[in-house]
N, C-alpha and C positions, 0 to 999 in steps of 0.2 A: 658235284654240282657247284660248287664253291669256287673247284676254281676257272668255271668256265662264266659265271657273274663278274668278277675281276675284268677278264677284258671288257669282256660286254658293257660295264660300267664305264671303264676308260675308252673306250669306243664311242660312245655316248655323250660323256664329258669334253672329248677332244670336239666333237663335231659341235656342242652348243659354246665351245670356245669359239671355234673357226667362222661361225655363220653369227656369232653377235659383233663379231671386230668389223664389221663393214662399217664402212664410212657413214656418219652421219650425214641425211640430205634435208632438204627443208621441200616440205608436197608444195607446189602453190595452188590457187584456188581452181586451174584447169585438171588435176592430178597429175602434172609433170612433178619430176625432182627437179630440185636445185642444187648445187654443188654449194654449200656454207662456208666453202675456205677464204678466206677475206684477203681481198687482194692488195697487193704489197701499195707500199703510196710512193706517189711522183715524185719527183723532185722539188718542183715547188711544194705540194703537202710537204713532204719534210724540212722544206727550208720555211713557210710560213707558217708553221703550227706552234711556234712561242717564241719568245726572244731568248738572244744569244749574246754569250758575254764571252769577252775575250780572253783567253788563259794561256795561251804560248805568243811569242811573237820573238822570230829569229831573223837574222841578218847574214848574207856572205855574199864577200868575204866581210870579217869581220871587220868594224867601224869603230874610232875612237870618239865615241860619243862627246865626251865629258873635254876633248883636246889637255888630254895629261899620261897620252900615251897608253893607257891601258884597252886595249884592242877586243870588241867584246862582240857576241854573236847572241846571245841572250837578251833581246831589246825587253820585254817583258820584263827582265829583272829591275830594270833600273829606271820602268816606270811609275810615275807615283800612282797612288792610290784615286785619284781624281778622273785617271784614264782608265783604270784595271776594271772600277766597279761599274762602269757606264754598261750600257744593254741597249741590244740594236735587239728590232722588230719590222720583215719581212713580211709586207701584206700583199694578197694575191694578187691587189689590185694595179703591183708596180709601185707602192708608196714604200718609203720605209719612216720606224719613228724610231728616234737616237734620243735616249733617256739616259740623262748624266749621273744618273743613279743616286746612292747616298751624300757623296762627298761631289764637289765642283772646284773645278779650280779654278775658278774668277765666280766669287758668290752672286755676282749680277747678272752670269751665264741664264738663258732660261733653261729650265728642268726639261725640255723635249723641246728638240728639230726634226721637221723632216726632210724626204729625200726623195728619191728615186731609184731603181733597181729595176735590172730586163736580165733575159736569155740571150744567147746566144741562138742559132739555129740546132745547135746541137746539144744545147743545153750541160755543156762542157765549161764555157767560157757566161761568168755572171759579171752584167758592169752594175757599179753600186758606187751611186752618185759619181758617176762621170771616170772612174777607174775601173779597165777591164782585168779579174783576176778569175786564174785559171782554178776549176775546183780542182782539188786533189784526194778531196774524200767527204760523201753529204750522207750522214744516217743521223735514226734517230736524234743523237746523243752529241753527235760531229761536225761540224763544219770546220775544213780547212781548205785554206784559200793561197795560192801562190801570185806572188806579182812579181814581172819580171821587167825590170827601168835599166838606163842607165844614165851615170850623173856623173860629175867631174867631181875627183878628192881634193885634198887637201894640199896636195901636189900637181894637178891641175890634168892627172891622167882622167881618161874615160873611163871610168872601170862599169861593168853590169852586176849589177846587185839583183838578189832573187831574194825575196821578202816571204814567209812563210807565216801566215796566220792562223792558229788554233782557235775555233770558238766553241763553247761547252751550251747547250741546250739549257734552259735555265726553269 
């Protein structure tokens, strides 16, 4: 008898495994179900759900900033602390507000400008305050942003520089 309880048991067990893992639904008040799973967010929710502060910003080909010959692709390194801490904020409404954050570099600066900000029709291409940068990657946690110019060097060729900007969710 014993050992025919054993499956019977595991027979039993599997099956109030198998029939409790359905998916959770929510009844609404006609007795349909609703599927609960929360749907992912646009592009704009992710781009206007808090401000963003800038943490990489790269150059190429590389640029002699500083005109002493050392040739640098890391623009972010060699900016002061006046630009690093500032924080932008994407509002739905198309505004943005540019908060100089702790530090300023001209103390007469005001603490917040604002701006403007649109889509493109494919929502690929974001212009923000009057320059179009291509996104290259928008989540949570992410915004980067590419801009592609070109500008006469120092040597008075054309060269096209591709501008690469990191911002961190804040």
């Amino acid at each position: 008898m014993k050992n025919l309880l054993t499956p019977a048991i595991l027979l039993v067990a599997m099956a109030l495994t198998f029939t409790s893992c359905k998916k959770d639904e929510e009844i609404t008040n006609n007795g349909s179900s609703n599927n609960t799973t929360t749907p992912a967010e646009t592009k704009t929710q992710l781009l206007t759900a808090r401000y963003w502060k800038l943490t990489a910003a790269t150059i190429s080909p590389a640029i002699d900033v500083f005109g002493n010959g050392n040739f640098i692709t890391d623009i972010h390194s060699v900016l002061p602390p006046c630009f690093t801490d500032n924080l932008y904020k994407f509002n739905e409404n198309s505004s943005t507000i540019n908060d100089e954050g702790p530090t300023k570099c001209d103390p007469s600066d005001l603490q917040t400008t604002t701006g403007g900000w649109s889509w493109d029709s494919t929502q690929t291409i974001i212009t923000w305050d009057g320059i179009g940068y291509t996104i290259m990657e928008l989540t949570a946690t992410t915004l980067k942003l590419r801009y592609v110019y070109e500008e006469y060097n120092e040597n008075y060729d054309l060269v096209t520089y591709t501008d690469i900007y990191t911002y961190t969710r804040q």
